[in-house]
N, C-alpha and C positions, 0 to 999 in steps of 0.2 A: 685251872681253866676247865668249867666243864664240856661236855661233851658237845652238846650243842653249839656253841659256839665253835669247836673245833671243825665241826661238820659245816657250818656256814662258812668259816674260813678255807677248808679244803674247797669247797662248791664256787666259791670264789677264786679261787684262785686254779682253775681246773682250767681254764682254757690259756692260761700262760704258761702252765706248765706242759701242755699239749701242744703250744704253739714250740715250746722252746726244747720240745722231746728228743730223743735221739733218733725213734723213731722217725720223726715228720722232719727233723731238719736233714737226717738222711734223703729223705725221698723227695723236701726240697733241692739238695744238690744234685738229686740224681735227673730232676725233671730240668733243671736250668742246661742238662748236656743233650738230654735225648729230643727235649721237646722243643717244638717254633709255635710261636701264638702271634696271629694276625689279625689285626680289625675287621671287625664284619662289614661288608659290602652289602647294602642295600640297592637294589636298580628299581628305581621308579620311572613306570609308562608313562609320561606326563607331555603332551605338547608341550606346554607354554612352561614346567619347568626345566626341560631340557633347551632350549631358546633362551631362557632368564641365564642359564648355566653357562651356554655357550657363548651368549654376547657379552658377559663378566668375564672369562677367558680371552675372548679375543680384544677385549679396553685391555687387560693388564696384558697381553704380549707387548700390544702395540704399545704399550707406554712405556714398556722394559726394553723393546728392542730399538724403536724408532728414539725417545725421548734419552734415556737410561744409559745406552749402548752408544748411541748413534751422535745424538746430538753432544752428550754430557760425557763422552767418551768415555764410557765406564768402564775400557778393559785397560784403561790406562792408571800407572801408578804418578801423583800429581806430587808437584814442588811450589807453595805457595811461600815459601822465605826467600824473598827475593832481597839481596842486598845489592844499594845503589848507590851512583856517586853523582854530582849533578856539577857542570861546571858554564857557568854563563859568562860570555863576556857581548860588548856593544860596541858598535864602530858607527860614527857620524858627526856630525858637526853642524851647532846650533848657533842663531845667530837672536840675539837679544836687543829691541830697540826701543828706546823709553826718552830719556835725555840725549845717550849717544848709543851708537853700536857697539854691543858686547858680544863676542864670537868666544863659543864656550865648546870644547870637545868631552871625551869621553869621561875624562877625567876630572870636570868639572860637573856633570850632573849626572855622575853614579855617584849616590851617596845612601849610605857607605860602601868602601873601595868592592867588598866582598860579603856574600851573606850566603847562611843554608838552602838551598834548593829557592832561593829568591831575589829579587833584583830589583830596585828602584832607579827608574828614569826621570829627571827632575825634568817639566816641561815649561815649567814658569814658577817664579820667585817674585818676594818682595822684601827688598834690602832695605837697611835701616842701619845708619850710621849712627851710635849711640856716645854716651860718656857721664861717667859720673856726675849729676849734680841735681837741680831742680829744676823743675816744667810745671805744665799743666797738663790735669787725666786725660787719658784719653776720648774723645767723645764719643766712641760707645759706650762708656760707663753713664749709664743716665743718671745716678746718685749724684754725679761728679757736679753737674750743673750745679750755681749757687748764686748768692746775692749778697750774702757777708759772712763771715767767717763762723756765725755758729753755725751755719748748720753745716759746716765743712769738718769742726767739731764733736760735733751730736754722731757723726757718727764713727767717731773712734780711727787711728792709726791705721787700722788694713782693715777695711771693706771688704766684701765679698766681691773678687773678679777685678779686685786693685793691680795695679802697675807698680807700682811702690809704695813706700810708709808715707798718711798721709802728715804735713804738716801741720795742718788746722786752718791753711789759710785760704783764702776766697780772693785768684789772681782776679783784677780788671784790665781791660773792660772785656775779657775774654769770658767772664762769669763758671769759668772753672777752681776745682777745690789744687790746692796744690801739690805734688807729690816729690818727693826726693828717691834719686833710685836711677833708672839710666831712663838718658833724655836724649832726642825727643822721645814720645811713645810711637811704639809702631802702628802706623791707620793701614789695616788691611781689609777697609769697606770696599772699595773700588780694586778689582784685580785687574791688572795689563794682560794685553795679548797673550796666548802662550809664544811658546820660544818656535819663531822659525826652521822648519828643514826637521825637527821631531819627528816628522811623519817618515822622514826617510833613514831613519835612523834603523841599524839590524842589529840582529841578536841571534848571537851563534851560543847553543845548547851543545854541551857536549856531556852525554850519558854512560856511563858503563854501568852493566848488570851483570852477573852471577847469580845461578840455582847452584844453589852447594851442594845439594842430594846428587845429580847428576855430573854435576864437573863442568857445567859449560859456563864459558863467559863469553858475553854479546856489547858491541858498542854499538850506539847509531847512526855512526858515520861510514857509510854505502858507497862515497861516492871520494874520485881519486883526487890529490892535491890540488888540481890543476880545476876539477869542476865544481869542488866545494866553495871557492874564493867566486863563481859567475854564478851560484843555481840561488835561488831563490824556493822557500817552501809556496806552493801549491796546491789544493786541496786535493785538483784532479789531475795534471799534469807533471807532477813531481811532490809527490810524498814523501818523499824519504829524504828530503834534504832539511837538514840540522840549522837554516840558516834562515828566520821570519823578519820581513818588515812589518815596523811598527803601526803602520796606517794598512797593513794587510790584516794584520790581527786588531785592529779595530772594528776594521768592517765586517769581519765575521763573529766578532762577538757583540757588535751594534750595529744595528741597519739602518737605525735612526742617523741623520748627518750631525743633525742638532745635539743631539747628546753626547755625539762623537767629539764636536767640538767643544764641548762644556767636559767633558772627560778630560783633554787636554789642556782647559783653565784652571779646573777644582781638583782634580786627580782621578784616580778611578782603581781597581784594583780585578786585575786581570790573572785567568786561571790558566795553564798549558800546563793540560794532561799526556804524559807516557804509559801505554799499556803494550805489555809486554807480554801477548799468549800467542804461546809457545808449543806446536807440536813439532816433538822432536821424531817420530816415527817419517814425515816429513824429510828429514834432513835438520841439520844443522844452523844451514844456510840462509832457510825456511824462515826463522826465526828472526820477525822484523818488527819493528813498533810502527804503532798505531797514534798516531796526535788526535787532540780533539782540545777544544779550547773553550771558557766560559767568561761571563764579568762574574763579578763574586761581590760587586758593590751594587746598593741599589739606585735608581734611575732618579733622577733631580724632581722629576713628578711626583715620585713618592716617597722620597726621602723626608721630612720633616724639620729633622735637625743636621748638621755638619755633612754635609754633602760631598760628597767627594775623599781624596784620602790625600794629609797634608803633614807636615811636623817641620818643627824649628831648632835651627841649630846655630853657632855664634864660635864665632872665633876673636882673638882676646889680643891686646896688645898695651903696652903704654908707650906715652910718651910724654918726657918732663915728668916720671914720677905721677901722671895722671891716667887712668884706668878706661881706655876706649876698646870698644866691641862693634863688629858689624853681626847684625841679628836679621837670617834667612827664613823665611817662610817659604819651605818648597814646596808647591802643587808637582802631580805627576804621578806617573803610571807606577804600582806596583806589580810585580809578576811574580808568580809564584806557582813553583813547578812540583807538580805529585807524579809517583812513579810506580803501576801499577802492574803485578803483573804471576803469569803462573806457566810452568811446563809442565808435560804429558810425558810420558811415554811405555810402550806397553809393556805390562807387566802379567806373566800367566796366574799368579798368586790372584791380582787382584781381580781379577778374569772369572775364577772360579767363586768368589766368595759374592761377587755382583752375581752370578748365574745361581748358584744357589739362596742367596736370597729372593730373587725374581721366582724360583719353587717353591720357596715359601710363600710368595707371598696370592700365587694359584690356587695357594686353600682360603682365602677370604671368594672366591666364587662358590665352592663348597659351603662355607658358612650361611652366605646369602641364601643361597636355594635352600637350606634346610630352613631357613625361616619363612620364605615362602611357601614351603610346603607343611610347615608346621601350623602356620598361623594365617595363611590367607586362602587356604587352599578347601571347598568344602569335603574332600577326603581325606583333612588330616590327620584323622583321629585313626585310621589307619595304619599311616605311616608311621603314627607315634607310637602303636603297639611295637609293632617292626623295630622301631629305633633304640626304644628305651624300654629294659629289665629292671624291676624292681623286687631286689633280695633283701629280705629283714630277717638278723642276725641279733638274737638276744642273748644282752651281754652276762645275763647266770645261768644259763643255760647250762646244763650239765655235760659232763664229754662223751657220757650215754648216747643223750639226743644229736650231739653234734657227729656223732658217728655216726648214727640213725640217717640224717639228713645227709651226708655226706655218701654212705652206700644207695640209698632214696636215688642221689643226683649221678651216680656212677650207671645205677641200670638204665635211667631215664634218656642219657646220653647211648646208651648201647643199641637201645631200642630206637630214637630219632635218628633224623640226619648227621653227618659230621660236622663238629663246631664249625670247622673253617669253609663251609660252602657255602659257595653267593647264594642269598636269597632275592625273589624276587616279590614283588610288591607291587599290585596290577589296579591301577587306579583305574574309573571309567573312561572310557576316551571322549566323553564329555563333559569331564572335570574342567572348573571355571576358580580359575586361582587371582 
C-alpha cells in the first residue's frame, strides 16, 4: 500500500479516532458530572407577540382545566368493562275479538318465553288453521291467476313466492293455479284490530352491573317491595322505577297517535337504553342509571317495503294419522335493551400524567409565536439571527484544524458573555406582525 493512500486513509479516519480518544472520551465523562447545559432563552419586546402568546396560554388552560379536568374528569382512573345481566318479564292481560273473544295473558304473547337483553310483546295475530292436502294459491301470488291449465304449467312446480308445489292445474270457477302443501293459504292482506288492553300492559326490567376494576356491583332497583309492585316509570316524577307501561313508552318514542296505532297493528321495534355513569368519588350510592328510550324501526311514511316488525310461527298436531298445524303471524312490539356504561374514581397516578401532559402541551404556544415572529413579523430577520446558529463542520478536515477551531471557540467564549445568559432581542415598539 503506498504511502499516499495511507495518508488519505489516516486523514480519514482522524476524527473517529479523536472522537473515540482516551483523551476526549475522558473529558466527555468528566463534562457529563461537572457541567449543566440549558436552552437559550430569547425575550422578545413585542406587543402583539406577547398577546398572540398569552391568549394561546390562556385557550389551552382553559381547555385543560375547565374541559380536560373538569368536565372529562381527568384526575380520575375510569372502568369502561361493564359486565351486565338483563332480566325482563310482562304482566297484563289481552283480549282478542274477531269471530269470538279471545282473552290471551302473558304467556301467550311473549314469544319466545325468554330472550338476550330482549323481549317480544305479540299485539295482534292472524290464525290460520291449516292440514295437508290441496287448494288454491293464494291471491297475492298474481302468477297464480289462470284460465286453463297451461299456463298454471308453463310455469313449473315452485314459483317464486309459492305456498306449495304447484300441480299444473287451473281450479274453476276460482281461475286459480292449484297447489298441494297446507291448506287453506294464509290471506294476511286485511290485518284486524290489535289486541285490546296491550296498552296497559308493564314491563318490569331488572338490571344488575359490575366494574370489576373497582369491585362494585349496582342493581336498579331503588325502590322497597312494597313500592316497586304501585310505581310506575316517569320521565320527571319517578326515574328510577324499573317498572314501564307500554302506551307510556310509546308515547315517548312517538308523538304521532297514528303511528302509534299502526305500531300496534304491523309491529314496531322499540329501543330502552341503561347508562350507567358512575362517579364513585360521589359515593357509592351515587351511582344510579339513566333511562332513555328510541323506535329503531322506520315510520310507515317512509318505509317502502315490510313495515313494521312481524314473524311466523306454527304448532303441529295429527289427527287420524292426518297432519294439521295452526300458522301465527304475530304483529308486535319488539324491545330491546342496551346497557351502557363507565366509573371514575380518583386516582393520583392519573392526576399527574393528565397534568403533565397539559405542560406539554403549553409548548404548542411557544411554537406558534416563533412562527409569528419568524414569518409574519417585519423584524424577523432579527429574531432569526438570535434564534438560529449555523456551524459547518467538514467531514476531512484534519485534527489539526479541528483543534485550531476548537481552541478558536474556547477564547471566543472567554472573551463574550456566558453561554447560559438570557439574551434579549429589542424589536421596535412599532413592529406590525
Amino acid at each position: 500500500m503506498s504511502e499516499t493512500t495511507c495518508a488519505k486513509i489516516k486523514r480519514h479516519c482522524q476524527p473517529f479516532t479523536h472522537a473515540f480518544g482516551l483523551t476526549h472520551m475522558k473529558s466527555a465523562l468528566i463534562s457529563m458530572v461537572t457541567e449543566y447545559e440549558t436552552p437559550k432563552i430569547i425575550t422578545i419586546h413585542s406587543y402583539s407577540i406577547a398577546l398572540t402568546c398569552r391568549f394561546v396560554q390562556l385557550v389551552i388552560v382553559f381547555y385543560a382545566f375547565a374541559y380536560l379536568m373538569w368536565y372529562k374528569r381527568g384526575y380520575q382512573d375510569r372502568d369502561p368493562s361493564l359486565i351486565s345481566s338483563v332480566t325482563l318479564k310482562v304482566t297484563g292481560i289481552g283480549r282478542f275479538d274477531k269471530n269470538n273473544t279471545i282473552t290471551l295473558d302473558n304467556a301467550d304473547f311473549i314469544i319466545p318465553p325468554q330472550e338476550n337483553n330482549a323481549l317480544f310483546i305479540m299485539t295482534n295475530f292472524i290464525r290460520t288453521d291449516q292440514q295437508r292436502k290441496r287448494c288454491i294459491e293464494g291471491f297475492d301470488i298474481r302468477d297464480a291467476a289462470c284460465a286453463n291449465d297451461t299456463h298454471c304449467q308453463a310455469l313449473g312446480p315452485y314459483p317464486p313466492k309459492s305456498n306449495g308445489r304447484w300441480t299444473g292445474k287451473c281450479r274453476q270457477p276460482e281461475g286459480r293455479c292449484e297447489i298441494e302443501g297446507w291448506c287453506p293459504v294464509e290471506n294476511d292482506n286485511d290485518k284486524p284490530e290489535p289486541m285490546m288492553g296491550s296498552l296497559n300492559f308493564t314491563i318490569f326490567v331488572k338490571n344488575f352491573v359490575e366494574f370489576t376494576r373497582f369491585g362494585i356491583a349496582r342493581t336498579n332497583i331503588f325502590h322497597d317491595s312494597v313500592a316497586i309492585t304501585q310505581c310506575l316509570y316517569h320521565p320527571v316524577h319517578d326515574q328510577l322505577c324499573p317498572v314501564f307501561r307500554v302506551g307510556d313508552l310509546l308515547n315517548i318514542v312517538e308523538p304521532d297517535t297514528d303511528e302509534r296505532h299502526k305500531m300496534l297493528i304491523s309491529g314496531g321495534v322499540v329501543r330502552i337504553k341503561i347508562d350507567w355513569m358512575c362517579n364513585l368519588d360521589l359515593g357509592n350510592e351515587k351511582c344510579k342509571p339513566i333511562y332513555s328510550f328510541g323506535r329503531l324501526d322506520s315510520r310507515s311514511r317512509d318505509e317502502q317495503f315490510s313495515f313494521g316488525f312481524n314473524f311466523r310461527y306454527a304448532s303441529h298436531w295429527k289427527v287420524k294419522n292426518r297432519s294439521h298445524r295452526t300458522l301465527t303471524k304475530a304483529f308486535g312490539l319488539r324491545l330491546i335493551v342496551t346497557v351502557n356504561g363507565e366509573a371514575g374514581r380518583f386516582d393520583f397516578l392519573v392526576l399527574t400524567l393528565n397534568i403533565g401532559s397539559m405542560i406539554g402541551v403549553l409548548g404548542l404556544a411557544t411554537f406558534i409565536c416563533d412562527i409569528v415572529a419568524l414569518y409574519f413579523c417585519k423584524q424577523g430577520s432579527i429574531y432569526r439571527k438570535q434564534k438560529f446558529q449555523t456551524v459547518k463542520l467538514a467531514s476531512t478536515a484534519s485534527l489539526s484544524t479541528i483543534q485550531k477551531h476548537l481552541t478558536l471557540n474556547d477564547e471566543l467564549d472567554k472573551n463574550n458573555q456566558p453561554r447560559n445568559k438570557r439574551m434579549n432581542s429589542h424589536l421596535p415598539a412599532g413592529d406590525e406582525c
